[in-house]
C-alpha positions in Angstrom: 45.2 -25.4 -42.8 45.9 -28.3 -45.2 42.2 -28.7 -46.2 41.8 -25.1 -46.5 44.6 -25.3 -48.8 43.3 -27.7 -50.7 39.8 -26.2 -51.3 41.6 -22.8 -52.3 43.9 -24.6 -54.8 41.0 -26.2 -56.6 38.7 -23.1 -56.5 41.9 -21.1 -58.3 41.7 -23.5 -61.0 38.0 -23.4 -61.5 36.9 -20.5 -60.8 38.6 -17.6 -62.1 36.3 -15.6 -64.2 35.3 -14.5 -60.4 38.7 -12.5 -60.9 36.9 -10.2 -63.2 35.9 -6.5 -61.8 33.6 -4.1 -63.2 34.9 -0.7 -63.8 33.3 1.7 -61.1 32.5 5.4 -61.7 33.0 6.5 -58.5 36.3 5.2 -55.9 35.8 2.8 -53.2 36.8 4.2 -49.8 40.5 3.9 -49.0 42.3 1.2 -47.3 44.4 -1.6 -46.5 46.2 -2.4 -49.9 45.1 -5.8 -50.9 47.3 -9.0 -52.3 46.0 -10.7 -56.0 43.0 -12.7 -55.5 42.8 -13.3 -52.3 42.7 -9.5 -51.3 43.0 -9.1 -47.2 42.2 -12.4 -46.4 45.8 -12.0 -44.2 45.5 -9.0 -43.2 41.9 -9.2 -41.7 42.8 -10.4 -37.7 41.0 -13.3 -36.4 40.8 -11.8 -32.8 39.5 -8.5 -31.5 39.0 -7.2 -35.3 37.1 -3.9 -34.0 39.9 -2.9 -32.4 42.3 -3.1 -35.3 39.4 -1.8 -37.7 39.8 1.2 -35.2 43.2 1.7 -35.2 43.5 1.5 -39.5 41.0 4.5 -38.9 43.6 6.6 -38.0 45.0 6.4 -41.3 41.9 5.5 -43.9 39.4 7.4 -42.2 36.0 6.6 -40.5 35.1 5.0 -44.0 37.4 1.8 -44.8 37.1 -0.8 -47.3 38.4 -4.6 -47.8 38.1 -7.3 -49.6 38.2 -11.1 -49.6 38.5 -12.8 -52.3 35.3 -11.4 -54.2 33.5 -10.5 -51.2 33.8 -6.4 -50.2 33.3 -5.0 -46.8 32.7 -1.8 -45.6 33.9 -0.8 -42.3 32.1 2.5 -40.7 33.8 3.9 -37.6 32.1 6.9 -36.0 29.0 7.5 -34.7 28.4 10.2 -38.0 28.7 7.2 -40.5 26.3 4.9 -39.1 24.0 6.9 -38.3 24.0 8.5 -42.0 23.6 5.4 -43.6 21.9 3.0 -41.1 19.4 5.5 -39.9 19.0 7.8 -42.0 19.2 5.6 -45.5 17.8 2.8 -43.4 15.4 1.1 -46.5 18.6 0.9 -48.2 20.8 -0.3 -45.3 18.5 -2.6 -43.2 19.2 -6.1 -45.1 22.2 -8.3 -43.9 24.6 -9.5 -45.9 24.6 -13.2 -47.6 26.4 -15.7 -45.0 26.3 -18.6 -47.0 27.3 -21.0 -44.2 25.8 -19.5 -41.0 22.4 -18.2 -42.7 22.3 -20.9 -45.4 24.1 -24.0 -44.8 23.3 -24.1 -41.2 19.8 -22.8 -41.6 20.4 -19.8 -39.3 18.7 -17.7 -42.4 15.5 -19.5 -42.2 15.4 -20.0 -38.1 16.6 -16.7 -36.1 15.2 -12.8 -37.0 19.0 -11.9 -36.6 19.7 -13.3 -39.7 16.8 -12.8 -41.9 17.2 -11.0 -45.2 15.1 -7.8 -44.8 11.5 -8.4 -46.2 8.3 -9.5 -46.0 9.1 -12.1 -44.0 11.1 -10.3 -41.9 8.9 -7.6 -41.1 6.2 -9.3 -39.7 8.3 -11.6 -37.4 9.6 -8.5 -36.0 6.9 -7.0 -35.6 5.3 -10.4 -33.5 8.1 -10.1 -31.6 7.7 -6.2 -31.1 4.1 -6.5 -30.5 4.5 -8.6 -27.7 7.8 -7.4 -25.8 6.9 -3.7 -26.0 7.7 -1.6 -22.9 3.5 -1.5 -22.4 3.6 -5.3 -21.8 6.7 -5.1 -19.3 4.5 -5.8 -16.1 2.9 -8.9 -17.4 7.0 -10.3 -17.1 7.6 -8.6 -13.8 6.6 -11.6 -11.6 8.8 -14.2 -13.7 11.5 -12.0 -13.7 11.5 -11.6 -10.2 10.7 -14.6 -9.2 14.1 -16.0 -11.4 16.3 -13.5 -9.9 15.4 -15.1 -6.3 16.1 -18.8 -7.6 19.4 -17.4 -8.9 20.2 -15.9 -5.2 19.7 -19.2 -4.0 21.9 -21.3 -6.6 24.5 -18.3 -5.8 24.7 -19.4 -2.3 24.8 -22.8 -2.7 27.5 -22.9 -5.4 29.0 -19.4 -5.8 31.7 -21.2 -8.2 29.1 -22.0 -10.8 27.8 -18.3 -11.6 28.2 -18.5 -14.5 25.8 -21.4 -15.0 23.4 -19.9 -13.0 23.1 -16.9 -14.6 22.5 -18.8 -18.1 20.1 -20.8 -16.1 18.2 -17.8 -14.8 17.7 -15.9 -18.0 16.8 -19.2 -19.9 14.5 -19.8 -17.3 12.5 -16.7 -17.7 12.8 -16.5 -21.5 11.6 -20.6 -21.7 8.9 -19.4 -19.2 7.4 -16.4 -20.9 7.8 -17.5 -24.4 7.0 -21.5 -24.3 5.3 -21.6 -20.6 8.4 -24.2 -20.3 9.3 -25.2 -16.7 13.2 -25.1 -16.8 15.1 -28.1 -14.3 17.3 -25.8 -12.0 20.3 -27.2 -12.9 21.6 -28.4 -16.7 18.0 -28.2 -18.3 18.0 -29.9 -21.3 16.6 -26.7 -23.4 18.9 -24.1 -21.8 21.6 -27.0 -23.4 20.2 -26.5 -26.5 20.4 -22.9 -26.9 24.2 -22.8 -25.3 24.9 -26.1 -28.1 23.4 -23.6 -31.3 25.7 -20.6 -29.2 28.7 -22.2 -29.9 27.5 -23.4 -33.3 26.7 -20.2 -34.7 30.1 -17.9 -33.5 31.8 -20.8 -35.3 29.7 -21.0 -38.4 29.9 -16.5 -38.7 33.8 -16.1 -38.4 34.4 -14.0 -40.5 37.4 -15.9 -43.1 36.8 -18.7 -41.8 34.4 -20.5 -44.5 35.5 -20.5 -47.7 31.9 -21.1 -49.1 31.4 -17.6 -47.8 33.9 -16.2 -50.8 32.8 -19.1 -53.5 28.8 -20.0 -52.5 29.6 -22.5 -55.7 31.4 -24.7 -53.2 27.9 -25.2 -51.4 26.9 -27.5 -54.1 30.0 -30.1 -54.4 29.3 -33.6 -53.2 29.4 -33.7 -49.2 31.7 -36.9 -49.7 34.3 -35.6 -51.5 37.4 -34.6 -49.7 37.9 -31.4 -48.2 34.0 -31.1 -48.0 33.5 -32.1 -44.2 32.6 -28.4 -44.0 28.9 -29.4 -45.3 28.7 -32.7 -43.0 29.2 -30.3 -40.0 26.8 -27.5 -41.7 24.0 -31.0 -41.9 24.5 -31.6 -38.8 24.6 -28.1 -37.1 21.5 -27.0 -39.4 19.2 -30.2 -37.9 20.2 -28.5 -34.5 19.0 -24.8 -35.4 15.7 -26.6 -36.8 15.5 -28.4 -33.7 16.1 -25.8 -31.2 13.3 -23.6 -32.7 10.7 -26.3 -33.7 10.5 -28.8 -30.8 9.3 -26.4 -27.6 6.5 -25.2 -30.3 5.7 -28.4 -31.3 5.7 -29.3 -27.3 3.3 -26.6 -26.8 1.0 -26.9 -29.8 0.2 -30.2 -28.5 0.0 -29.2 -25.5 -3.0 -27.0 -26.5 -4.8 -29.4 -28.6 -4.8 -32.0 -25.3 -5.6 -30.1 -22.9 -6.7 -26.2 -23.1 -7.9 -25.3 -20.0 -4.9 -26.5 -18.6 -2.5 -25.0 -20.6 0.4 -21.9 -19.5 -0.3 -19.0 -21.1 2.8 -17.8 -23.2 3.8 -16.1 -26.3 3.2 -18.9 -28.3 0.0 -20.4 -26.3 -1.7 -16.8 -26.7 -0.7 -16.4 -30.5 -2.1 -20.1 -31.1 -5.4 -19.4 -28.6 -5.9 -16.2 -31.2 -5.8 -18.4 -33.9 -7.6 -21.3 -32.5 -5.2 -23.5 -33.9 -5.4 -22.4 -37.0 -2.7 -21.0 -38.9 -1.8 -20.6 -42.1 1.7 -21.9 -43.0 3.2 -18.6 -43.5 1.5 -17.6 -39.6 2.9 -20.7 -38.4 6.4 -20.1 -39.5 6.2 -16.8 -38.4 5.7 -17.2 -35.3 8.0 -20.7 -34.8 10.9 -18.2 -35.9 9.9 -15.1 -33.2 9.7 -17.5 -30.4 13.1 -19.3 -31.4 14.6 -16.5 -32.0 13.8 -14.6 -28.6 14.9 -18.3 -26.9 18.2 -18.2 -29.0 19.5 -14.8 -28.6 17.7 -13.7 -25.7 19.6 -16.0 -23.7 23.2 -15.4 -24.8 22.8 -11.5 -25.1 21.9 -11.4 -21.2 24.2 -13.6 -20.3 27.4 -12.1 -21.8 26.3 -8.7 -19.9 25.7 -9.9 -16.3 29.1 -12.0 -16.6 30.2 -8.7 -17.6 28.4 -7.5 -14.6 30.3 -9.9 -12.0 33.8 -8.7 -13.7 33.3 -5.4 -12.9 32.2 -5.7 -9.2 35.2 -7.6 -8.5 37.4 -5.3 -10.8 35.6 -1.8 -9.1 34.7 -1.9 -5.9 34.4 1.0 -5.5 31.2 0.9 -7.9 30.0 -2.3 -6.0 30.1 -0.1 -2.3 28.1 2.9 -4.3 25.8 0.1 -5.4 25.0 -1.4 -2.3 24.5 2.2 -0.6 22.4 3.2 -2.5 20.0 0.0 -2.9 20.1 -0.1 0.8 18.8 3.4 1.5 15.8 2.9 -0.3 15.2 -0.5 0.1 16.8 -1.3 3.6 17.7 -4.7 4.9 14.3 -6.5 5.2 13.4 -7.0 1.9 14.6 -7.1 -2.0 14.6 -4.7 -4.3 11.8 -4.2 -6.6 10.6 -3.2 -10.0 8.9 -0.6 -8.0 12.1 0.6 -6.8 13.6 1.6 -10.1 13.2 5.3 -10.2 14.6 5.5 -6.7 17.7 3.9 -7.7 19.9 6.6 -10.6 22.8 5.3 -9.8 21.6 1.5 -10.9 20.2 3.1 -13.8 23.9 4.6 -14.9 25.7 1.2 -14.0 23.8 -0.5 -16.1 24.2 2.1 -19.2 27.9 1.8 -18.6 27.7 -2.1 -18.7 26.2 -1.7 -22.3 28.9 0.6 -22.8 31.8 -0.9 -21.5 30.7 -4.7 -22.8 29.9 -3.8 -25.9 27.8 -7.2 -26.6 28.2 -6.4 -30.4 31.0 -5.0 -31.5 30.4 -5.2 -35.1 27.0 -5.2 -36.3 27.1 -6.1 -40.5 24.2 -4.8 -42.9 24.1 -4.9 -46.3 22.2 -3.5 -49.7 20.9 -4.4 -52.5 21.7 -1.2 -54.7 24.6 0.5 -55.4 25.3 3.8 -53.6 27.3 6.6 -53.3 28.2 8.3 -49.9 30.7 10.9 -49.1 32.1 10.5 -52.7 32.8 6.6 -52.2 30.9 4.0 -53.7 29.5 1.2 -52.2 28.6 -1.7 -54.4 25.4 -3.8 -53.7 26.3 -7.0 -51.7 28.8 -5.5 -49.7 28.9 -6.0 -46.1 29.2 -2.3 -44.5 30.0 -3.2 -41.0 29.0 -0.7 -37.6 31.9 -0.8 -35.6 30.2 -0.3 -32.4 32.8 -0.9 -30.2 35.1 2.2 -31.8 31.8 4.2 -30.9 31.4 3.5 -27.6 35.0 3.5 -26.9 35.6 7.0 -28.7 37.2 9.5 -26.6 35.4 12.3 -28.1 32.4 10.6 -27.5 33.3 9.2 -23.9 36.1 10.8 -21.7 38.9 7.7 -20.9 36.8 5.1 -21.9 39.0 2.3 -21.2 37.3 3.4 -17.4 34.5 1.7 -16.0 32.8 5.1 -15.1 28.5 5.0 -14.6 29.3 8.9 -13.7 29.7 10.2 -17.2 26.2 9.6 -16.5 24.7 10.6 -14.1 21.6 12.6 -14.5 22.3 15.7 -12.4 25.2 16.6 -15.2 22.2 17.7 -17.4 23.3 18.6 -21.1 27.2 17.4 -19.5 26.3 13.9 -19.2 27.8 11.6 -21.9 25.5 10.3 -24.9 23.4 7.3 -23.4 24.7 4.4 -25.2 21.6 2.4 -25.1 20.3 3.0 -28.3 23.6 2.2 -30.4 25.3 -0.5 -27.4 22.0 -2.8 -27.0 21.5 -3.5 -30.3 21.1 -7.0 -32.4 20.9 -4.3 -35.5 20.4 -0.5 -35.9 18.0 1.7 -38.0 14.8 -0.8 -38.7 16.8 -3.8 -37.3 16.8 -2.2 -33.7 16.3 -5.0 -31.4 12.9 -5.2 -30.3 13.1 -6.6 -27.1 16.2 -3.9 -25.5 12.9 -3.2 -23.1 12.6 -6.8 -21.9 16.6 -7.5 -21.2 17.1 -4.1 -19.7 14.7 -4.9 -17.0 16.1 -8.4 -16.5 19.1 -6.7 -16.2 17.5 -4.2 -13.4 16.0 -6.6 -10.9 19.0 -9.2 -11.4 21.7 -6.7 -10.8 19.9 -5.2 -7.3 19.1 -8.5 -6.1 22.7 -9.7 -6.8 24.6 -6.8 -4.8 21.8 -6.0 -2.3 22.7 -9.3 -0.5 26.4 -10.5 -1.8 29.8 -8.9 -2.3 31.2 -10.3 -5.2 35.3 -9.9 -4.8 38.4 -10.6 -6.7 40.1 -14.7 -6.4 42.7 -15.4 -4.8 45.9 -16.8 -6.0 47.9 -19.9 -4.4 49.4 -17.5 -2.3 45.6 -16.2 -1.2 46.2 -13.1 -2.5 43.8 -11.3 -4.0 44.4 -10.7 -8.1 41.9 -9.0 -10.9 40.9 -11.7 -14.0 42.5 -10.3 -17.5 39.3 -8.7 -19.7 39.6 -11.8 -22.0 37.1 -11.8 -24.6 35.9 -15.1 -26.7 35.5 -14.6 -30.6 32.0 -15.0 -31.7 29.0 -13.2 -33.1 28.4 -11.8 -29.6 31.5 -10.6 -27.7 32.0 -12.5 -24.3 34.0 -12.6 -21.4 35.8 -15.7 -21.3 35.6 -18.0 -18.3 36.9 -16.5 -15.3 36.9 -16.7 -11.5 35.8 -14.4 -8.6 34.4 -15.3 -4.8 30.7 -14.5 -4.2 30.0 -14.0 -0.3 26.9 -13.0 1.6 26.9 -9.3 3.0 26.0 -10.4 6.4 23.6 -13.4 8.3 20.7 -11.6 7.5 21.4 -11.5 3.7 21.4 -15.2 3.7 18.3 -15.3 5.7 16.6 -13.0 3.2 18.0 -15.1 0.8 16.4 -18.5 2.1 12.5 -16.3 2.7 12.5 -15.7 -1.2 13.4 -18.8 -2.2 10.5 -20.4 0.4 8.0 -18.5 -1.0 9.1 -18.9 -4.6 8.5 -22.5 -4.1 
């Protein structure tokens, strides 16, 4: 706090023609009232912000503004909102908004689709990414896929403690796999490492308040040795590891090629290069550096955070978990594991799984911006601002979804018809709405498929037990970051029976 009182002292003194304000023909949307200067830097909440963005709705309206310092925000909070402006004025509404220390100083602008200014550039790495994870490819992945769900069966048995390494293991196994042709060790590889390292750097780097570059970009340029500028040593140092993360399995595989072609994996980056023989231009080359890292980067973490999800709720609901298992073991019996095949046998997986995207809400606040002013619903929006999706409020929205602090898959089920509940997946599996829909929701729901039937058809996953070895549910804790994730908690993962186990070994035999 003392640095950051420091920095804000001197930029009071040196800055304040930033103090002056335009005069606006139309009113910005109501809200908080803010303080001189700083605005509501205290009143924005460092924890759980969706929630009390939501609850200020009841008195603004679905339509909220803040400000900090000279940055403005926008917060929408019902489904009519965003999907006026994201969707429907989605050429105005489909850049993101300038985060000079996570997209600039730490390179995250340059390096991951997520953050890419919308563009040129940005267009045609999404639409690499699109080309090649469309729901037409899907069975080309099938094998990986299912051949990483086995592995993770086995490393569940042998240390059930460690799921949550496992699972990070297994997605980063088939992402690494499919997009590099990358072998991944099964325990701490070294590139799964990497990806969890950037994780961590980037929910730091995007907290909202946290950077006071963010509110004065100015402060980007003062001499890294100065005091109170440690902020840019750790930027230097975390932007070398978002260059690294996305350049070295390329550069890996590029050589790769040029030793040996015959022998090389196909991948999504060995196919793009064997297109190009090699050749790309430097534009092609960054393009598709950028759509592999970024499907390595966020690919991983997006999964990851769901299936913990996942292992929460079977020990929270079991209830869901016995429905689960019931149903996989009607149609696919004891003697075997489930398989992509299986999928339109299996409804009630289908609605578990739409719930999970519902319930986890992987990103609760999803920020775009514009580069024009506009007007909507008589409130003006200036250019720059960061108008926020509060997804969460959405998908927790009683009208929307009947007691939605419930874990429900029923709301539904597909024999309701016209009764069953909106399907979240379009708004709750999102890295961006309108043009910025995430291109590979395909891909990850799939992963999601054949790990989740593989998981239950062969283990009960049950609450902890306390010193007393009683059982006890984990609190739904949730880490701050630019993904919303469960933080580390317990649960016991046994085998159904002998025969689950056996099954268990078979698929691991023949995956080796």
């Amino acid at each position: 706090m003392l640095q950051y009182s420091v920095i804000l002292c001197s930029t009071l003194v040196a800055i304040p023609f930033l103090l002056v304000i335009k005069p606006r023909k139309h009113a910005l949307p109501p809200g908080p009232k803010p303080l001189p200067f700083i605005g509501n830097l205290l009143q924005v909440p460092r924890k759980e912000a969706y929630k009390v963005y939501h609850d200020w709705a009841r008195t603004y309206g679905p339509v909220m503004y803040l400000r900090i310092f000279k940055r403005e925000f926008i917060v929408l909070d019902s489904l009519k909102a965003i999907t006026d402006l994201y969707e429907h004025r989605s050429s105005r509404y489909s850049t993101r908004p300038r985060l000079v220390m996570a997209g600039e100083l730490c390179g995250k602008e340059d390096t991951a689709i997520l953050f890419m200014k919308y563009g040129a550039k940005w267009r045609q790495t999404r639409a690499l990414v699109h080309g090649w994870m469309n729901q037409r490819n899907l069975e080309n992945y099938s094998p990986v896929q299912v051949l990483a769900a086995h592995r993770l069966l086995s490393n569940l048995l042998d240390k059930p403690e460690d799921f949550s390494e496992h699972l990070r293991t297994s997605v980063g196994s088939v992402i690494l796999k499919l997009t590099y042709g990358i072998e991944c060790s099964p325990h701490e590889d070294p590139w799964i490492a990497k990806s969890e390292a950037l994780h961590k750097i980037t929910a730091l780097a995007s907290q909202p308040g946290r950077w006071l570059v963010d509110s004065f970009p100015i402060l980007r340029f003062m001499p890294s040795f100065l005091p109170g500028a440690s902020f840019l040593r750790w930027a230097k140092k975390s932007r070398r590891i978002a260059f690294d993360l996305v350049r070295l399995p390329y550069d890996q595989i590029k050589a790769r090629l040029t030793e040996d072609s015959e022998n090389a994996v196909s991948s999504f980056v060995h196919d793009r290069l064997l297109e190009k023989r090699g050749e790309l231009t430097a534009q092609e080359e960054e393009t598709l550096i950028v759509a592999a890292g970024s499907l390595y980067a966020a690919g991983i973490d997006t999964l990851v955070s769901i299936l913990r999800t996942f292992f929460m709720i079977m020990a929270t609901y079991p209830e869901v978990q016995k429905r689960l298992q019931q149903e996989i073991d009607s149609v696919v019996g004891s003697q075997r594991l489930p398989q992509f095949e299986d999928l339109d046998s299996l409804p009630y997986v289908a609605c578990v799984i739409k719930e999970l995207l519902r319930f986890n809400a992987v990103a609760p606040l999803v920020p775009h911006s514009l580069d024009e002013d506009d007007v909507y619903d008589g409130y003006f929006i200036p250019k720059g601002t960061w108008v926020m999706a509060n997804i969460w409020a959405v998908l927790n929205d009683p009208s929307v979804y009947h007691d939605p602090s419930t874990f429900n898959p029923d709301r539904f089920n597909p024999t309701l018809g016209e009764k069953a509940e909106m399907d979240p997946t379009q708004i709750a599996f999102c890295v961006g709405l309108g043009r910025r829909f995430c291109p590979a929701s395909y891909f990850s729901l799939s992963t999601l498929f054949i790990d989740i039937t593989n998981i239950v058809s062969v283990f009960n996953i049950l609450p902890p037990l306390d010193e007393n070895g009683q059982e006890f549910i984990p609190p739904l804790d949730f880490e701050l970051g630019h993904i919303r994730t469960l933080k580390p908690f317990q649960c016991r993962i046994v085998p159904r029976s002998e025969d689950a186990t056996k099954l268990i070994s078979q698929a691991n035999v023949v995956s080796h």
